[in-house]
C-alpha positions, 0 to 999 in steps of 0.5 A, a space after each residue: 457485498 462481495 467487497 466486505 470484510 465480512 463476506 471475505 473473511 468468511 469465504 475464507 474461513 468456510 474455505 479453509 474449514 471446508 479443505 480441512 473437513 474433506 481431507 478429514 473425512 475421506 482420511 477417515 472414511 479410507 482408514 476405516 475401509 481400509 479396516 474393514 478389509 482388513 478384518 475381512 482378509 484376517 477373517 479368511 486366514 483364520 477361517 482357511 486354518 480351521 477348514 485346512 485343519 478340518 481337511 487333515 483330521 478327516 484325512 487322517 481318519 480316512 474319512 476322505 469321502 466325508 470331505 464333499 459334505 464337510 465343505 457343503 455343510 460350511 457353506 450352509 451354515 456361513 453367510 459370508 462364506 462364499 466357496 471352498 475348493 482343493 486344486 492342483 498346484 500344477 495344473 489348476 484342476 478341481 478336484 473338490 469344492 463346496 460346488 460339486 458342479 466346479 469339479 473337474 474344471 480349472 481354476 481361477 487364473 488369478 489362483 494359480 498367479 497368486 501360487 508364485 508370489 511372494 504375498 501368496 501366504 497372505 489374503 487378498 481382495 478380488 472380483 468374483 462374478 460380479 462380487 467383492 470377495 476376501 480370498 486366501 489360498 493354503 498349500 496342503 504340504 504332503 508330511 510324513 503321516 500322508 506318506 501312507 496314502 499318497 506316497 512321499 514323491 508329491 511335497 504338495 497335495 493340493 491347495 486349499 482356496 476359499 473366499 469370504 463375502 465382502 457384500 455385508 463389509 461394502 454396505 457398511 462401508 457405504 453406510 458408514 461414507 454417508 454417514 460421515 459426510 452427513 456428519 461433516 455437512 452438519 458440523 460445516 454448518 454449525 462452524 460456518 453459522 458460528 464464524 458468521 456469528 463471531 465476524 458479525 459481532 467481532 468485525 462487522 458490527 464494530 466496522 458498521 459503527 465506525 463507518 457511520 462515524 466517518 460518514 458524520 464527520 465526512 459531513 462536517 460534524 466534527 463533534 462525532 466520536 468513535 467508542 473507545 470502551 473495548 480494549 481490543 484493536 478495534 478500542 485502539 483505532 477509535 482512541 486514535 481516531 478520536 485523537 486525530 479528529 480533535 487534533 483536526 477540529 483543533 488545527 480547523 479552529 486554528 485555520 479559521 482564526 487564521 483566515 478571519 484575521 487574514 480577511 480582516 488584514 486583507 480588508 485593512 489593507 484595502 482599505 488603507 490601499 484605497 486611502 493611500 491611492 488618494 493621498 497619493 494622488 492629492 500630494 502628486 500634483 501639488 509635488 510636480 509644482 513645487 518641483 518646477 518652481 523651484 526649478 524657475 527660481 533656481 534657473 534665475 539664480 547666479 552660479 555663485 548664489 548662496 541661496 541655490 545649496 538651499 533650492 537643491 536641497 529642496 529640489 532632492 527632498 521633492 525627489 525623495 517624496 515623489 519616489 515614495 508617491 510612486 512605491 505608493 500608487 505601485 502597492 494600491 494600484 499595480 499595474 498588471 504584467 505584459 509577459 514575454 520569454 526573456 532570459 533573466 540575465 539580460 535583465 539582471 544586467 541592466 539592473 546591476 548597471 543602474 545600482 553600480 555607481 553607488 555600490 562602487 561609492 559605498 564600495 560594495 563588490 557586484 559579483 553577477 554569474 550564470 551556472 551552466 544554461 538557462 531556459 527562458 522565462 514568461 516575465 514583464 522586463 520592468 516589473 522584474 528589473 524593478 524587483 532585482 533593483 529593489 533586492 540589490 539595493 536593500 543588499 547595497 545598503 545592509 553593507 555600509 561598510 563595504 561588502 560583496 553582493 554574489 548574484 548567481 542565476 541557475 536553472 533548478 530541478 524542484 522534484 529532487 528531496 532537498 527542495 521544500 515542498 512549499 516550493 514544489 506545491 507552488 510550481 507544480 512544472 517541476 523545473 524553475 529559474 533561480 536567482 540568489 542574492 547572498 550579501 555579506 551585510 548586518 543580517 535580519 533579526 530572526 524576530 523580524 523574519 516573518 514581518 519582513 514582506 509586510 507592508 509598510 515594515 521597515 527597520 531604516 530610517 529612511 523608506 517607506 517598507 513597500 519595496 519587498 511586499 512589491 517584489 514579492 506580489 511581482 514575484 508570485 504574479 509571475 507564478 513564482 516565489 521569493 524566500 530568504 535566509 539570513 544570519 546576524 553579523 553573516 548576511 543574507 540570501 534572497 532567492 527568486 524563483 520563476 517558473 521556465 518555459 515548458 515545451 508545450 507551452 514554449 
């Protein structure tokens, strides 16, 4: 659950909505506090003007003894209207208030802090006994119709102060955070059940039906298909899902013809391998006795006998057949390898030994070398002399007219980018001996390039076309691979490679 689409997706949202919708409403639930305060404390300026005022008129009319009553009187007929008292900007002293009991007592220290700064002509939130107030102070100038009664020594009479109730603001303020925060729950809700809705229908659903899909194929029924009708992301996934799929049943069909007509041809050939073992056989024997009596008759023979031309010629042509017998009972019954570490130059050697004399005849240049050093390989000696033999004289034979046969044996490093992945796939070690054959002969025709390991093929008038199709079962019989190259007119490249020994194999 936790792993889905679906539940990332929407964490995510109901994550983002939430961060988005609680800086919103505390944003809002602040600007609004702060409104309200603000009314409050413009309520107290204009409240502290019409008092003040009040206060001048009776002064002016004498009626200073009417003051008590003027205060008491507001008080009582306000709700938020909290106190009004005129102190002493010097010392803080009383000397009227809305409570008689508060004449005569000092002030709040607060008040006389306020008197010396530079905000004192603005009001401003406090803690009253235990209360929230709005409260905002008025210096009582002494102008020059007050000089009549108080003298033109004092520029300052007194201070006004009143405070105004924020009980009535802080409960709204309360009402309007729960409120709010009900509201935010609710629309949370709804967009958070909408965004499940949407992720259902839009992402899950859609998901769920190609999950399906691939668990069908996975199956192995290939004739499942994706919906393709929405033009969405989802519409172009599913066409190129079903693009993909039938190009796999496609190339599937293609793997199972192939692999029934290698069955077939694997069947042919052991079929005819079988048959060839016993012809093979049958020809042998009577071969190894014709061999021998002509080999009698032409002992009894004078140097100088005209009929020994004809038993020699015999005598190559019973060669000629029984080398062909032996590449024969080589295919249908091989021998299977005795490995031992050997360094692939030490064979090589022996095999350019055995193939110089005719090269030298058709003059044909062996040109043999090693780049740097080379690491041991698990081989059969003979099966391996066997297929550098059969390489060089294929090579020999492609240059009747002379030629250069350039040998050169180095130790490959298969990880690198330029080498073909069918290689690496093949030796997994990473690390391989390899040993090019590049003659300058007549090439191959590129028709023949991938008929040229077959059994039995053949483009020369003489052979039997098994050579390369046992090189190449010794070959991979070793682990390794053989591939060629070639260029009409130019010449070709046969490349061996066998894999090295390992050190912790070694």
């Amino acid at each position: 659950m936790f792993n889905s689409v679906k539940f990332k997706i929407s964490f995510t949202a109901f994550l983002i909505i939430s961060i988005i919708m609680l800086f919103s409403t505390f944003r809002d639930i602040k600007q609004t506090e702060l409104k309200l305060l603000d009314s409050q404390k413009e309520k107290a300026v204009l409240l502290s003007e019409r008092i003040s005022h009040g206060i001048m008129v009776l002064m002016l009319k004498n009626r200073w003894q009417d003051l008590q009553t003027f205060m008491e009187s507001l008080i009582k007929d306000s709700k938020e209207l909290k106190g009004i008292r005129i102190f002493l900007p010097n010392n803080g002293i009383i000397v009227s208030s809305s409570y008689p009991d508060d004449i005569g007592n000092k002030t709040y220290d607060y008040d006389l802090e306020m008197l010396h700064d530079e905000k004192k002509d603005e009001a401003f939130i406090v803690e009253r006994n235990g209360q929230s107030v709005a409260s905002k102070l008025t210096v009582i100038q002494n102008q020059p119709v007050c000089h009549r009664c108080h003298g033109s020594e004092k520029e300052t009479l007194g201070v006004l102060g009143i405070e105004i109730s924020l009980h009535n603001v802080e409960k709204s303020i309360k009402r309007f955070k729960k409120e709010h925060f009900l509201d935010a729950l609710i629309g949370f809700l709804f967009m958070g059940g909408g965004i499940m809705l949407l992720v259902s229908f839009l992402i899950d659903r859609p998901i769920k039906k190609m999950v399906r899909v691939i668990r069908r194929i996975e199956d192995g029924d290939l004739t499942a298909k994706m919906e393709e009708g929405v033009n969405d992301e989802f519409g172009l996934m599913a066409k190129s899902f079903n693009r993909m799929i039938e190009s796999q049943e496609s190339a599937q069909q293609e793997i199972e013809m192939c692999h029934a007509e290698q069955m077939q041809r694997a069947a042919k050939l052991a079929s005819l391998g079988e048959i060839i073992s016993g012809i093979a056989h049958e020809i042998k024997n009577p071969l190894t006795g014709i061999s021998c009596a002509v080999q009698v008759f032409q002992s009894e023979m004078d140097e100088d006998d005209g009929r020994r031309a004809v038993t020699t010629e015999i005598l190559n042509h019973v060669k000629r057949l029984d080398r062909t017998v032996k590449d024969l009972l080589n295919y249908a019954k091989p021998k299977p390898p005795s490995f031992m570490p050997l360094n692939v130059r030490d064979v090589l050697d022996k095999a350019v030994f055995f193939v110089y004399p005719e090269a030298k005849k058709q003059n044909v240049t062996i040109d043999a070398s090693m780049e740097g050093e080379v690491s041991d390989v698990m081989m059969d000696p003979d099966q391996i002399q066997q297929v550098f033999l059969n390489l060089i004289i294929n090579a020999v034979q492609a240059m009747p007219d002379g030629g250069k046969l350039k040998i050169i044996i180095s130790e490959a490093d298969l990880n690198t980018d330029d080498v073909d992945g069918r290689l690496q796939e093949l030796l997994p070690g990473g690390r391989a001996v390899s040993m090019k054959f590049e003659d300058t002969g007549k090439g191959i025709d590129q028709d023949y390039m991938d008929s040229i390991f077959d059994p039995f093929f053949t483009k020369k008038s003489k052979g039997t076309g098994l050579g390369l199709a046992i090189s190449q079962r010794i070959v991979q019989e070793h682990g390794g691979e053989i591939t060629v190259t070639s260029e009409m007119n130019t010449g070709s490249i046969f490349t061996i490679y066998l894999p090295v020994i390992l050190p912790e194999t070694a």
